[in-house]
C-alpha positions as CSV (number, residue, x, y, z in Angstrom):
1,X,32.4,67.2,58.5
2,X,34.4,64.8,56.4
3,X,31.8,62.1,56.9
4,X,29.2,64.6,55.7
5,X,31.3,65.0,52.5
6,X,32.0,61.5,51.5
7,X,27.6,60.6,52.3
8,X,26.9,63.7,49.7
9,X,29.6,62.7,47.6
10,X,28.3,59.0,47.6
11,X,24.0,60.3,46.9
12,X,25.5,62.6,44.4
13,X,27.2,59.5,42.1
14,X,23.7,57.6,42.3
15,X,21.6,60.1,41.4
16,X,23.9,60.8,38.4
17,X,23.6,56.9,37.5
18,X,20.1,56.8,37.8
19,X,20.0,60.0,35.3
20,X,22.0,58.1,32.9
21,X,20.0,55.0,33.0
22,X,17.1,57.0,32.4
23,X,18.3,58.7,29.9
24,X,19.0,55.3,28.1
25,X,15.6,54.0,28.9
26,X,12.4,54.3,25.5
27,X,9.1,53.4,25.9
28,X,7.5,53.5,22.8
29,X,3.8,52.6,21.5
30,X,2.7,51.8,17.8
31,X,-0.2,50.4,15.1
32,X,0.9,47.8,12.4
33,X,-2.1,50.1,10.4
34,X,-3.4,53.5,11.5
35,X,-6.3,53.2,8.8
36,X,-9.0,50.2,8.8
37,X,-12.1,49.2,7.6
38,X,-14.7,48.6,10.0
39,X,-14.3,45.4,12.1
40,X,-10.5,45.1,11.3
41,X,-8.5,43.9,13.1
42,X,-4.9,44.9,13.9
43,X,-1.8,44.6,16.3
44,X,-1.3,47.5,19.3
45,X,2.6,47.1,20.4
46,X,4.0,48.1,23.3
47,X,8.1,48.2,23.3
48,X,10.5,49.6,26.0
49,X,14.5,49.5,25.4
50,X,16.3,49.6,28.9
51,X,19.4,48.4,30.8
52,X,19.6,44.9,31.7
53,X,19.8,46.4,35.6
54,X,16.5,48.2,35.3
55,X,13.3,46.4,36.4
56,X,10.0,46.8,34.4
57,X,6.3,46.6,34.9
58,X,4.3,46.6,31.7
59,X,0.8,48.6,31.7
60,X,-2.5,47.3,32.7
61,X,-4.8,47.4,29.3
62,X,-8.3,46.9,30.0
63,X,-10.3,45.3,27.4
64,X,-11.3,48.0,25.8
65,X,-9.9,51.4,25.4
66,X,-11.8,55.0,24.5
67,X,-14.6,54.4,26.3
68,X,-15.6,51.1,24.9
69,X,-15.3,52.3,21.4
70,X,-12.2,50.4,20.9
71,X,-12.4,46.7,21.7
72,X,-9.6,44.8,22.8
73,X,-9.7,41.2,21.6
74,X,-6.8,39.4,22.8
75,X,-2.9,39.7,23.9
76,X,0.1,38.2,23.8
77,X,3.0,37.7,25.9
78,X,6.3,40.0,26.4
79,X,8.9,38.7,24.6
80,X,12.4,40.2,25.2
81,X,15.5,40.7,23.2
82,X,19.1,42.1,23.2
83,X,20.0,45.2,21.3
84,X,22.9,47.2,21.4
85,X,26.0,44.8,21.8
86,X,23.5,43.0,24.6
87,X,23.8,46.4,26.9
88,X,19.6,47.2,26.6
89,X,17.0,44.8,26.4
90,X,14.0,45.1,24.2
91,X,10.4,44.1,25.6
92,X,7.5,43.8,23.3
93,X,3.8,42.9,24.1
94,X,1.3,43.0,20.9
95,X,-2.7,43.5,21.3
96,X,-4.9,42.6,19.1
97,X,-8.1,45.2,18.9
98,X,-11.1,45.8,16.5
99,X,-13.2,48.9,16.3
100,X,-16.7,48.9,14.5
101,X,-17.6,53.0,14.7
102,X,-16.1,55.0,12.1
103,X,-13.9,58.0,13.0
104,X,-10.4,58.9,14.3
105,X,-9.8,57.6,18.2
106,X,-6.8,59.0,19.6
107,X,-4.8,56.2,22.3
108,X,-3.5,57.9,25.0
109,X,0.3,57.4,26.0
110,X,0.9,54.1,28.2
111,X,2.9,54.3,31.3
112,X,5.5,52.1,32.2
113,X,6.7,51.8,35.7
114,X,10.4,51.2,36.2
115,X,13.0,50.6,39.1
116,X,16.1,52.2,39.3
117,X,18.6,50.7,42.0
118,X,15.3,51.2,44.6
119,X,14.1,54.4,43.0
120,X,10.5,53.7,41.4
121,X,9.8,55.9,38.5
122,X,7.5,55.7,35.4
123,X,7.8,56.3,31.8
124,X,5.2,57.1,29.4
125,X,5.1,55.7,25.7
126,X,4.0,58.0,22.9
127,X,0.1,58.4,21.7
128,X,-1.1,56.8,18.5
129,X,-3.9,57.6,16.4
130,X,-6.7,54.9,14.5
131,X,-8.6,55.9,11.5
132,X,-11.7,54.1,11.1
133,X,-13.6,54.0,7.7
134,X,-16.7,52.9,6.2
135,X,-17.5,51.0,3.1
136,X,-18.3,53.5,0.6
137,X,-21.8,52.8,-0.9
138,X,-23.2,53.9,-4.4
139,X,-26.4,55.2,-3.1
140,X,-27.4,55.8,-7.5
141,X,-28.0,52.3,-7.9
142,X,-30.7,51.6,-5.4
143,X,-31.2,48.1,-3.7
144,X,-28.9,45.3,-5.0
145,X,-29.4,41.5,-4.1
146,X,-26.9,40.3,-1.8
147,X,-23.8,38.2,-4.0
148,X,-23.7,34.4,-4.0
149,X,-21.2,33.0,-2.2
150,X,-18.1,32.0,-4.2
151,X,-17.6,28.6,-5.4
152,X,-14.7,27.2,-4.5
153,X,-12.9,24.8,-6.8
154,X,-12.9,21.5,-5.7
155,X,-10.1,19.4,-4.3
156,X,-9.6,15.5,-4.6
157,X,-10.2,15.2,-0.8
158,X,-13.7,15.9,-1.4
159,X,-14.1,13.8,-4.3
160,X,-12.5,11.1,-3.4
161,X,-15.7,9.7,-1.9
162,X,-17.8,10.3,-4.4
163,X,-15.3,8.1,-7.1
164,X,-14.8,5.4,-4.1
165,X,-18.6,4.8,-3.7
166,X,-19.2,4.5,-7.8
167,X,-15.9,2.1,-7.6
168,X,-18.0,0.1,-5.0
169,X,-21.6,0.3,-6.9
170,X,-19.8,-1.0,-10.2
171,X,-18.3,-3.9,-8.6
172,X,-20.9,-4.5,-6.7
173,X,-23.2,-4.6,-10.1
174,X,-20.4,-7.0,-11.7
175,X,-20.7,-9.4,-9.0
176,X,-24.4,-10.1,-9.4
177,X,-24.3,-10.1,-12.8
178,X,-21.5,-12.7,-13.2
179,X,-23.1,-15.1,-10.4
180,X,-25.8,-15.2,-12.6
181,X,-24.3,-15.8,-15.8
182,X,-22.5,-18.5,-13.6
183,X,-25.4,-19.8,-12.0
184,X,-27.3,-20.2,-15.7
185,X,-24.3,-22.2,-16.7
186,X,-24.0,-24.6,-13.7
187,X,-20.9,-23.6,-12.4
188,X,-19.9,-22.6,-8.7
189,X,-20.0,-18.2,-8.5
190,X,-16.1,-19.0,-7.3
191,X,-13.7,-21.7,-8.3
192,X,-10.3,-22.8,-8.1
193,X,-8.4,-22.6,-11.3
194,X,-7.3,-26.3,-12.7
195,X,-4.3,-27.7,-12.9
196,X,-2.7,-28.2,-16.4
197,X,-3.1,-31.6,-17.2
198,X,-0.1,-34.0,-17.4
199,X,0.1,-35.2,-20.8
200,X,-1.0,-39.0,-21.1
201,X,3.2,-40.2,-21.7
202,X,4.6,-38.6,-18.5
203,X,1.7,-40.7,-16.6
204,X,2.2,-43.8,-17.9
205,X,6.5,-43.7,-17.5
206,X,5.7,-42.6,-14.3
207,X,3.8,-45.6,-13.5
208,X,6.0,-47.9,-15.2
209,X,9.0,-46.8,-13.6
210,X,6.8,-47.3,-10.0
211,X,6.3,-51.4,-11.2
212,X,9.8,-51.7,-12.1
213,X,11.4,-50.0,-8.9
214,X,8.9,-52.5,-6.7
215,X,9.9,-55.4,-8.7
216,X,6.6,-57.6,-7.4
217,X,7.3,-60.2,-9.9
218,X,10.4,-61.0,-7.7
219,X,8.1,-62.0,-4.9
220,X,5.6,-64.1,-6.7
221,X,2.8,-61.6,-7.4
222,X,2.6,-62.2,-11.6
223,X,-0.7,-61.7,-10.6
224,X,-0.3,-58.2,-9.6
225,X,2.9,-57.4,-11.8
226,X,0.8,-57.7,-14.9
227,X,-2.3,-56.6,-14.0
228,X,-0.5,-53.1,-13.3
229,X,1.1,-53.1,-16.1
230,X,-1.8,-53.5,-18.7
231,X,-3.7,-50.8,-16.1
232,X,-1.1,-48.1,-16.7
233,X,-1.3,-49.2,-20.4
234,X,-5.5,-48.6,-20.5
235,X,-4.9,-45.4,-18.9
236,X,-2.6,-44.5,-21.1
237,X,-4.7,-45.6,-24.3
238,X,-7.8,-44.0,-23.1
239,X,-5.9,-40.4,-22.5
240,X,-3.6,-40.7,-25.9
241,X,-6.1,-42.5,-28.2
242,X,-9.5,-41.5,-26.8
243,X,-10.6,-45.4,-26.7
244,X,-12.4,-46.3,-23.7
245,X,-9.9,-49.2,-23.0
246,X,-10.7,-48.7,-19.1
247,X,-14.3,-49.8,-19.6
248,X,-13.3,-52.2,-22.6
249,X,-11.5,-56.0,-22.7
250,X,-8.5,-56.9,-24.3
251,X,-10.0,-58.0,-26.9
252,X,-12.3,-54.9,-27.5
253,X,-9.3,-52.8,-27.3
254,X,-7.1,-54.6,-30.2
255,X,-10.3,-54.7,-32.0
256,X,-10.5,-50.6,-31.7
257,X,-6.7,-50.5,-32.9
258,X,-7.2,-53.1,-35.3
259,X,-10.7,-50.9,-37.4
260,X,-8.2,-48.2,-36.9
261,X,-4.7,-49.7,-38.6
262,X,-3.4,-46.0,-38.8
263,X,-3.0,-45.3,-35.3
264,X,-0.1,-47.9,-34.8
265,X,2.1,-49.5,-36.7
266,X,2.4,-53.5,-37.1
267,X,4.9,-54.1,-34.5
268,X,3.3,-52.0,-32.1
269,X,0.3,-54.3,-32.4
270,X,1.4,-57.0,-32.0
271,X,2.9,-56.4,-29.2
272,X,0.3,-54.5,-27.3
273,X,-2.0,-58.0,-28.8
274,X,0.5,-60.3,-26.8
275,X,1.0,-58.1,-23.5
276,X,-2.6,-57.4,-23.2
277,X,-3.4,-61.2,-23.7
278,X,-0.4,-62.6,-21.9
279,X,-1.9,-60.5,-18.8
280,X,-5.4,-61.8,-19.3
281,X,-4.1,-65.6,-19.3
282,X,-2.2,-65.0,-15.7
283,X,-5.1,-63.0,-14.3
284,X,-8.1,-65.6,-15.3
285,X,-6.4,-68.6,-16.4
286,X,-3.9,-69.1,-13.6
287,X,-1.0,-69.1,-15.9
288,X,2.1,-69.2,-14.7
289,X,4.6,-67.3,-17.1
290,X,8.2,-67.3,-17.5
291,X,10.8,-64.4,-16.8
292,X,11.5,-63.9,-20.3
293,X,7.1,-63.3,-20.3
294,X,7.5,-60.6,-17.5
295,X,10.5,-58.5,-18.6
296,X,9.1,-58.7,-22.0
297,X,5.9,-57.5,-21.0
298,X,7.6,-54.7,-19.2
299,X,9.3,-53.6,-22.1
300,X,6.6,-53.5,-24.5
301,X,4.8,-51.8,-22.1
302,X,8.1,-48.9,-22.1
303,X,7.9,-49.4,-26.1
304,X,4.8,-48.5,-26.4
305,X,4.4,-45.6,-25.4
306,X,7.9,-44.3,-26.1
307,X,6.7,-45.0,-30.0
308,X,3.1,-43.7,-29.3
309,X,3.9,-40.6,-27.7
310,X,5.7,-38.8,-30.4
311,X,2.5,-37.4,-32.3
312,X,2.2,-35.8,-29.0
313,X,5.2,-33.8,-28.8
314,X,4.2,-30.6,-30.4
315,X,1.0,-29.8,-28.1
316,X,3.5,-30.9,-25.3
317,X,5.4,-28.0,-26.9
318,X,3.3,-25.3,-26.8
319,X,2.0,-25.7,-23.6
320,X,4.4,-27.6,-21.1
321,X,7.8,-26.5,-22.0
322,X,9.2,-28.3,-18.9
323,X,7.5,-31.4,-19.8
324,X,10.0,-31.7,-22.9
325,X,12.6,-31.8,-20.2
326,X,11.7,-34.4,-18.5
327,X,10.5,-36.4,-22.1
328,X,13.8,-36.3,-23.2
329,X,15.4,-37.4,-20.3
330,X,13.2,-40.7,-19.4
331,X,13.8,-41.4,-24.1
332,X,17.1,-40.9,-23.3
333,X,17.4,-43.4,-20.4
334,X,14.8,-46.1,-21.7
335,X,17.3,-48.2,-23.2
336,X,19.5,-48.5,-20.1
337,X,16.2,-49.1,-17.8
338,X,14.9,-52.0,-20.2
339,X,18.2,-53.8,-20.4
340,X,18.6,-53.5,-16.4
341,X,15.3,-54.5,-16.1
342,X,16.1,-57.6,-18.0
343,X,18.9,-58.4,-15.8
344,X,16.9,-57.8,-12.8
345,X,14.5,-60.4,-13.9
């Protein structure tokens, strides 16, 4: 008889349990909008709150619902959340359906089917109702054309192409024109910029300082030694002066200088006369000069143009800047090169 007790005693407590879990457990069904337009389209949810212990089966929704007149166009997945200091648990699932009749369509209640320690039960949300409407038409106008579409504004993406390809045609149109222009005038469609030309003094010291480092005359090549020296000198001439001293003798060229006194002065002259002359004896007459004939020849040659250069100096200016530099620096050291120069001969 005890054991009786204690078995009813034990049945009573979990019925009472599942009675209070129940009693905690909401199924609930709603519309985002219960009024739409035809072809609409608008979320169905489906919620249930319940204790973490309780198990849950969603409803089956067909694809469409009152007889076909509601269409149901996709759904979603159940998503599940903690409510009430985490003791229930929230379930959602969303549907997405359209209707295209007009008139009020009543959705039944949804059951949910739940387990209770074992005991299987179900639980029905409430109903919902959808109003459907019409467009409302002004039936005193008559026939109307159908609207354009509107024109959307447009964005940069789409021009973009449009500005590239006119970009393209215009340099494309420049090209031609310019190889034309360039092939009227001779000149290759592409070249290579030029180099600024070294002024005609930085040449000549440049070569003069080469024949003095070599020192040739040392080694018996007067020859040589003062053939180079009157070559730098017509270079030099024919760059600074515009005389043609590279095609001319030396006795053309101190007949150019001598019809035009003004370009040097006396002393200058002279001295070009006797280095120019002095170089033609050892080249064609087999002279044999002295060492006083080669230094000297050397540093008229460095006198020359150190003297000659100077109506130079303001183009030098104005265009080479750095050139002035390296001007001052060989004027500066001329006087020590020429008397080393006389020691090394």
């Amino acid at each position: 008889m005890k054991l009786k007790l204690n078995i009813l005693f034990i049945l009573l407590l979990i019925m009472v349990s599942g009675v209070a879990n129940a009693q905690r457990i909401k199924a609930t069904a709603r519309l985002d909008s219960t009024n739409i337009l035809l072809g609409d389209q608008i979320k169905l949810f489906l919620e249930i709150d319940h204790p973490k212990n309780v198990k849950v089966e969603f409803p089956q929704i067909p694809d469409s619902l009152n007889q076909g007149l509601i269409e149901v166009l996709g759904r979603s997945g159940i998503d599940t959340f903690e409510v009430d200091n985490k003791e229930l648990i929230k379930q959602i699932q969303s549907y997405t359906i359209t209707c295209f009749d007009s008139g009020s369509y009543r959705i039944s209640p949804k059951w949910f089917k739940i387990d209770i320690s074992g005991q299987v039960d179900s639980i029905p949300t409430n109903g919902v109702t959808l109003n459907v409407f019409t467009m409302q038409i002004d039936t005193t106008k008559g026939p109307t054309d159908i609207k354009m579409p509107y024109e959307a504004p447009l964005t940069l993406k789409e021009v973009t192409p449009y500005i590239l390809g006119v970009i393209l045609i215009g340099a494309i149109i420049f090209l031609i024109l310019y190889s034309i222009k360039r092939k009227k005038n001779n000149k290759p469609i592409f070249a290579r910029p030029k180099k600024p030309k070294e002024p005609a003094y930085i040449v000549a010291m440049r070569e003069l300082d080469r024949i003095k480092r070599e020192k040739i005359w040392q080694k018996g090549k007067q020859k040589q030694y003062h053939s180079e020296i009157t070559g730098a000198l017509r270079v030099y001439i024919e760059d600074r002066f515009e005389i043609p001293a590279m095609e001319q003798t030396s006795d053309e060229i101190i007949e150019s200088f001598s019809n035009s006194k003004n370009l040097l002065s006396d002393k200058l002259f002279i001295k070009l006369s006797q280095t120019l002359k002095l170089a033609d004896l050892v080249k064609f007459a087999k002279y044999k000069p002295l060492p006083d004939d080669d230094s000297s020849s050397l540093t008229n040659a460095y006198n020359f143009v150190t003297e000659t250069k100077k109506e130079e100096k303001k183009a030098e200016e104005k265009s080479e800047p750095n050139n002035n530099i390296r001007e001052n620096k060989i004027e500066s050291n001329t006087d020590k090169d020429l008397n080393k120069l006389d020691k090394d001969v």
